[in-house]
C-alpha positions as CSV (number, residue, x, y, z in Angstrom):
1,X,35.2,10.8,1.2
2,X,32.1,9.6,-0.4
3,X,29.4,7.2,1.4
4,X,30.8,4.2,-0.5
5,X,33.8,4.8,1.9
6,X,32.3,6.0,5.0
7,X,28.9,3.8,5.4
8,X,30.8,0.4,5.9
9,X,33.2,2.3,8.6
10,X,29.8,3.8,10.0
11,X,28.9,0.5,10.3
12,X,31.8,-1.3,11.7
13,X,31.3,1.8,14.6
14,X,27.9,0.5,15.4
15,X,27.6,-3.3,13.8
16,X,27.1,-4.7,17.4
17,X,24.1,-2.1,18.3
18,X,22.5,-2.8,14.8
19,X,22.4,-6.4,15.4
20,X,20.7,-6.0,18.7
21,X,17.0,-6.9,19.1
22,X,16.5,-3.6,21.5
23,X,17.5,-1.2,18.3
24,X,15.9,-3.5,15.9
25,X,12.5,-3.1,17.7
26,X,12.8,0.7,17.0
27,X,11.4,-0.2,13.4
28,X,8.3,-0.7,14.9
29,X,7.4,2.6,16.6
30,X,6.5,5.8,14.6
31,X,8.7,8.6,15.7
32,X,8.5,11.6,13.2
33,X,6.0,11.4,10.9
34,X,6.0,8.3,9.1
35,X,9.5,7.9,9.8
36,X,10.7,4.7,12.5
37,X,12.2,5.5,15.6
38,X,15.4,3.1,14.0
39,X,15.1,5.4,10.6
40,X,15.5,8.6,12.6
41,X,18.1,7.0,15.0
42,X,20.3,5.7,12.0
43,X,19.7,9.1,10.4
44,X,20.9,11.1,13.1
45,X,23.9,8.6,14.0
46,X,24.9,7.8,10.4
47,X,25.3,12.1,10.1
48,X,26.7,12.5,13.1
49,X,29.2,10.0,12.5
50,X,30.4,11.8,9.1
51,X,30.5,15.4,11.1
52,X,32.6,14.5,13.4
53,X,35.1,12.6,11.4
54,X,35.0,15.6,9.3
55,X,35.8,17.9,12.5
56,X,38.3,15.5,14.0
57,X,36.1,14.6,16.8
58,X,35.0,11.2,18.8
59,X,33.2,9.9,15.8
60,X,32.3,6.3,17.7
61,X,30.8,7.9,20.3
62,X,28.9,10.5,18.5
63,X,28.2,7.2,16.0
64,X,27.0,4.9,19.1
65,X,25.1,7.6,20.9
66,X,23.3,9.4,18.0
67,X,22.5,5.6,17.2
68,X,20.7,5.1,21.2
69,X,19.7,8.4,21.4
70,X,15.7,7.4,21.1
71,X,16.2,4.0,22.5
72,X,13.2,4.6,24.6
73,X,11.4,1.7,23.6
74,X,7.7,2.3,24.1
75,X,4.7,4.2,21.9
76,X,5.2,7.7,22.8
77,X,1.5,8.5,21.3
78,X,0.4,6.3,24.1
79,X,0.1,8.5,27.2
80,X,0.2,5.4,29.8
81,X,3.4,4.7,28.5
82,X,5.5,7.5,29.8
83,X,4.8,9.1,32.8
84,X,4.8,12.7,32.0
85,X,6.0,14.7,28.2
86,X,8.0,12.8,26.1
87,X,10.5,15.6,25.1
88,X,11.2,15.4,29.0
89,X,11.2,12.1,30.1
90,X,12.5,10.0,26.9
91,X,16.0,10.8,27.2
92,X,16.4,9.0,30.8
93,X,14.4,6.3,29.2
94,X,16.7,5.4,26.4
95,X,19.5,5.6,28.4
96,X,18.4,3.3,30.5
97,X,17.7,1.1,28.4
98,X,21.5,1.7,26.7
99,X,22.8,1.2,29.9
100,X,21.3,-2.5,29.5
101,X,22.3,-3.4,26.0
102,X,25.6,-2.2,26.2
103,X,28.5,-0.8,27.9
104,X,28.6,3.1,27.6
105,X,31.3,5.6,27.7
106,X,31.1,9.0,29.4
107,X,30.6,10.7,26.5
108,X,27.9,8.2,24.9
109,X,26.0,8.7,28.2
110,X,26.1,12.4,28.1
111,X,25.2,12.3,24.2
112,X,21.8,10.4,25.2
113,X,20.6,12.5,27.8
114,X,21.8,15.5,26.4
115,X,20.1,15.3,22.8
116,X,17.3,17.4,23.6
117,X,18.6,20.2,25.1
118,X,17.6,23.1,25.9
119,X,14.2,21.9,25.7
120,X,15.1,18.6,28.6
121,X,17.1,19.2,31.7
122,X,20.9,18.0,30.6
123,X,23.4,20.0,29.0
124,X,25.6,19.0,26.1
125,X,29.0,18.6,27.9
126,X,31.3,17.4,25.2
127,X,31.3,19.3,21.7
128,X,30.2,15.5,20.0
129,X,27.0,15.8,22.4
130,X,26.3,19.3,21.0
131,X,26.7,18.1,17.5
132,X,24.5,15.1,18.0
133,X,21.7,17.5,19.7
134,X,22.2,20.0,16.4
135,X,22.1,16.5,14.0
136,X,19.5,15.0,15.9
137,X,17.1,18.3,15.2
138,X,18.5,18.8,11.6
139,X,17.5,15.4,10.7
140,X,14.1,15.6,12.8
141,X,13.5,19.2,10.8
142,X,14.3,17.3,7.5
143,X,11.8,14.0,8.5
144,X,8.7,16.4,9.2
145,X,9.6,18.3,6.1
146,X,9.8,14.9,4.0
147,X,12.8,16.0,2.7
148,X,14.9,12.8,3.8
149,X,13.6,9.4,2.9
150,X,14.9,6.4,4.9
151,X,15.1,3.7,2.6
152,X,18.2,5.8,1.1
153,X,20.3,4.9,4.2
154,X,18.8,1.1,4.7
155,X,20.1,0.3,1.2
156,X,23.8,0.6,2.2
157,X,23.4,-2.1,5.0
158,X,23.5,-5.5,5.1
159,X,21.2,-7.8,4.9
160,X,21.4,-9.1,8.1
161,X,21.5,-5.9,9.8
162,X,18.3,-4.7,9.0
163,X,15.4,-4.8,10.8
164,X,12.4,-7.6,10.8
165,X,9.3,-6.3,9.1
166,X,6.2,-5.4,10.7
167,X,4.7,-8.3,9.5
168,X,7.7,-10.6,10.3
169,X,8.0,-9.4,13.6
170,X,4.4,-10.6,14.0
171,X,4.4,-13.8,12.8
C-alpha cells in the first residue's frame, strides 16, 4: 500500500490529537536540528503507524503514542525548564501532559515512557513500544543527518490540521 492509501488512515488514527492545541504547539519548539518537535513527532508516528500495520501489530496505539511521544511541552535548550537531563526527565513530562489531553491505553502509556530506552529508566513492554523506541531513533538519526525533510509529510494533511505559523501563533 502506497501513502496515497495509508496517510488518510494514519490520519483518521490520530485526527483528534492533530487538532489539539497541546500537539499543535509542538510546531513551535526546535527538537532536532531545525526540525519541530510536531515534525519529529508526526515523523516518528506516521512510520510507526505503517510498521506496525505492516507487522500485524496495534497500529493506533503505536500511531497515537509515537504521535505524544515528545509531548513535553517546554524549551528543552532552556535549562530552567526541566529539572534535570532532558533524555531523562521528558518522557514523564509528555506523558503527563497525554494523560491531560486524552484518554490513554496501557499500551500508549508504556509507548511514551518507554521511547527512550535504554538510555531513560522504562522498558519497552509491548513489541509496538519497542518499535516506536527503534522508529523514534531512526527518524531522529535521519533529522540530524538531514536526510528527512518535514514538509514532505505536512503536504498530505489537511488544511485544517496543520499547525499555526510562528508568526500566526504570535499575532
Amino acid at each position: 500500500m502506497g501513502a496515497a492509501i495509508n496517510f488518510p488512515h494514519f490520519v483518521g488514527q490520530v485526527n483528534d490529537l492533530l487538532s489539539s492545541s497541546q500537539v499543535r504547539s509542538m510546531s513551535r519548539l526546535c527538537h532536532h536540528g531545525k526540525v519541530t518537535c510536531y515534525d519529529h513527532s508526526l515523523f516518528v508516528a506516521y512510520v510507526s503507524f505503517r510498521a506496525a500495520r505492516f507487522l500485524k501489530l496495534d497500529y493506533r496505539a503505536a500511531a497515537r503514542g509515537g504521535l505524544l511521544h515528545d509531548l513535553y511541552l517546554y524549551n528543552s535548550r532552556d535549562k530552567s525548564a526541566h529539572p534535570g537531563w532532558q533524555c531523562f526527565d521528558h518522557p514523564e513530562a509528555a506523558l503527563r501532559n497525554a494523560d491531560r489531553l486524552t484518554e490513554l491505553s496501557d499500551k500508549e502509556r508504556n509507548i511514551i515512557l518507554s521511547h527512550m530506552w535504554p538510555v531513560a529508566k522504562y522498558r519497552p513492554r509491548s513489541k509496538e513500544a519497542a518499535l516506536v523506541d527503534f522508529v523514534d531513533t531512526l527518524c531522529a538519526t535521519l533529522e540530524l543527518c538531514r536526510v528527512y525533510r518535514p514538509i514532505r509529510l505536512r503536504a498530505h494533511l489537511p488544511q485544517a490540521l496543520l499547525p499555526q505559523s510562528a508568526a500566526e501563533a504570535a499575532a
